[in-house]
C-alpha positions as CSV (number, residue, x, y, z in Angstrom):
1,X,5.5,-13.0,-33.9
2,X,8.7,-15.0,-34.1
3,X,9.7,-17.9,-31.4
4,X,11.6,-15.7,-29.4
5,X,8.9,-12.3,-28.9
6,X,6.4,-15.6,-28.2
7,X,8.7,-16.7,-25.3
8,X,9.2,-13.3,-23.8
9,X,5.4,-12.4,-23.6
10,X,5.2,-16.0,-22.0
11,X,7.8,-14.7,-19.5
12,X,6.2,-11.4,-19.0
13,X,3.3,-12.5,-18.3
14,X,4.4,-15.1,-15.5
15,X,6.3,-12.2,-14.0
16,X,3.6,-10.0,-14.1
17,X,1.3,-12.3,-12.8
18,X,4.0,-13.0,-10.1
19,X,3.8,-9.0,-9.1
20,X,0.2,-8.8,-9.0
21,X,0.4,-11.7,-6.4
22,X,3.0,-10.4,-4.6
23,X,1.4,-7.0,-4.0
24,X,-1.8,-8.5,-3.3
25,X,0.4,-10.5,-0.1
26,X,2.1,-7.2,0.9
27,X,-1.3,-5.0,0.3
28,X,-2.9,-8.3,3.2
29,X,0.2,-7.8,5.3
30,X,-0.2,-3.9,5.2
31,X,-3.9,-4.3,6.3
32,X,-3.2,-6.6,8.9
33,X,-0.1,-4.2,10.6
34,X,-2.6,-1.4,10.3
35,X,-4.7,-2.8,12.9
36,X,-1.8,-2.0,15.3
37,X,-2.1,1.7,14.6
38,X,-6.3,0.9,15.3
39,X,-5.2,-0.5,19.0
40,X,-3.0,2.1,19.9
41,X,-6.0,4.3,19.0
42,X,-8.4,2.9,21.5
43,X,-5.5,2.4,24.2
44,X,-5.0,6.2,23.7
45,X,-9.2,6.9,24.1
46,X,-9.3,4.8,27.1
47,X,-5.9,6.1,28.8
48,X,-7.6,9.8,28.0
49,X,-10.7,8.5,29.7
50,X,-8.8,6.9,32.5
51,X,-6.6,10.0,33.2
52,X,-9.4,12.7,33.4
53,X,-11.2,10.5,35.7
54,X,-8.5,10.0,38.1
55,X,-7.7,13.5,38.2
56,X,-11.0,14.9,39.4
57,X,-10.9,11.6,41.4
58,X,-7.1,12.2,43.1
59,X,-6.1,14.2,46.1
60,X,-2.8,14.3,44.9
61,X,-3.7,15.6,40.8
62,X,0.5,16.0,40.9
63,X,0.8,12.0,40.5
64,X,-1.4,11.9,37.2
65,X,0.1,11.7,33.9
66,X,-1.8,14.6,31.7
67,X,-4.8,14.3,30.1
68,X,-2.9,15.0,26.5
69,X,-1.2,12.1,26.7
70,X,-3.7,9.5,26.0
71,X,-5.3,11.6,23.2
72,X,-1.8,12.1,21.7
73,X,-1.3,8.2,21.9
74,X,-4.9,8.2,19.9
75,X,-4.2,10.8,17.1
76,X,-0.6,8.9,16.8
77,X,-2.4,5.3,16.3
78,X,-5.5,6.9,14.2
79,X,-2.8,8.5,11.6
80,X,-0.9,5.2,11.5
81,X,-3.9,3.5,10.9
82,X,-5.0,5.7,8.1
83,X,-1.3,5.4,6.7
84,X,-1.2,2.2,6.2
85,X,-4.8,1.1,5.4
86,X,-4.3,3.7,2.0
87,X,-1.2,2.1,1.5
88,X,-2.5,-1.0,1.6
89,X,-5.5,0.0,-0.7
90,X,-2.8,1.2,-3.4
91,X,-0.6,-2.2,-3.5
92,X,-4.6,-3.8,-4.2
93,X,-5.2,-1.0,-6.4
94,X,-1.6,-1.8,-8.1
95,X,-2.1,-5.3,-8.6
96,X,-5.4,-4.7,-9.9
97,X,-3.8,-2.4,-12.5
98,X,-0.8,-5.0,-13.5
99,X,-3.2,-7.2,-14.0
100,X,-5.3,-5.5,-16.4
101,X,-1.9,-4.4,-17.9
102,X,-3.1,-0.5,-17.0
103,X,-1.7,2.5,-15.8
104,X,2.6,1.5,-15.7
105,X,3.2,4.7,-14.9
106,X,1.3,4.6,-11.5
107,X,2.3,1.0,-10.5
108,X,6.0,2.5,-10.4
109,X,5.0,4.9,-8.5
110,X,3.1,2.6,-6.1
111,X,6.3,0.5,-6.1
112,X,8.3,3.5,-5.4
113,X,6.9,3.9,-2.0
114,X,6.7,0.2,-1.2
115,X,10.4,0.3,-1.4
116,X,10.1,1.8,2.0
117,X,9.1,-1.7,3.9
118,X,12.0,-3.1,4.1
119,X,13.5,-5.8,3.2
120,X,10.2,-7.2,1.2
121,X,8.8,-4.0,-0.5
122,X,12.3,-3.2,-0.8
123,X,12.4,-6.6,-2.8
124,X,9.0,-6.4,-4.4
125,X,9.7,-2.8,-5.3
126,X,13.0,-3.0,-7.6
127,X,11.4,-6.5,-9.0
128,X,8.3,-3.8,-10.1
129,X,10.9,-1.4,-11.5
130,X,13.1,-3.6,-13.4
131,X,9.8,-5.5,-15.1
132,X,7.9,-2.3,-16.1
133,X,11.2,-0.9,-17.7
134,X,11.5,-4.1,-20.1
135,X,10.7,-2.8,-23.8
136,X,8.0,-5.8,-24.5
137,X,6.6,-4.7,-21.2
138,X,6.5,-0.9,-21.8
139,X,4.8,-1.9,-25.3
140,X,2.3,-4.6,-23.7
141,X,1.0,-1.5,-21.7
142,X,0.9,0.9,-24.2
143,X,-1.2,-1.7,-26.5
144,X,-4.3,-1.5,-23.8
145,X,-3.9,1.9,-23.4
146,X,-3.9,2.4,-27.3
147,X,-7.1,-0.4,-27.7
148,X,-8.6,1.9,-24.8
149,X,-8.2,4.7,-26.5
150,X,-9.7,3.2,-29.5
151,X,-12.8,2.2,-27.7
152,X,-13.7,5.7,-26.5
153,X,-12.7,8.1,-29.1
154,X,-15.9,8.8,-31.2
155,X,-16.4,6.7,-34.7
């Protein structure tokens, strides 16, 4: 390994390190915003619950919002929650991979879709993209698969 392929794994490394951190914040952030899908899910429960009772309560049943809406509010919140909670369970699951140099293939692809959150998994996103398309990259990656490989095939 001349000066120069020493330098470049140096910088790979840092860079790769740099993305496993940065998913890790966004995967925490993603986690966190989730929990707003979890309150709209109990506001909807407890509007549902609140709007049933006040109908067979009301004289005047005209005046009450419908039942449905509360438990749409809920089924809206509950979806969102589930959204982002698995999204925030790949950018973990991504940074777990960079870091154990696994699986490029489904990082992109994880970095892909975190393109979406703008403007810093738009940011964190083509970062992902223009690291894993290096060539020392591509063939730090292959290497573990390749030693993996080696370790499970039968000798």
């Amino acid at each position: 390994m001349n000066e120069n392929d020493s330098r470049q794994a140096i910088i790979d490394g840092e860079h790769l390190r740099l993305l496993s951190i940065g998913y890790i914040i966004s995967g925490i952030f993603s986690a966190l915003f989730s929990l707003m899908g979890l309150m709209y899910a109990v506001i909807g429960l407890v509007m549902s619950r609140f709007f049933s009772g006040l109908a067979k309560d009301s004289n005047h049943p005209v005046e009450v919002p419908p039942e449905f809406m509360g438990t749409f509010i809920a089924l809206f919140g509950g979806a969102f929650f589930l959204v982002l909670v698995s999204l925030a369970l790949a950018k973990f699951w991504a940074a777990s991979r960079i870091r154990r140099r696994k699986s490029r293939v489904a990082i992109q692809v994880v970095a892909a879709i975190t393109c979406f959150g703008v403007p810093y998994g738009t940011i964190l996103g083509v970062c992902t993209f223009m690291v894993m398309s290096r060539k020392s990259v591509v063939d730090v990656f292959d290497a573990v698969a390749t030693a993996d490989d080696r370790q499970i095939a039968p000798g």
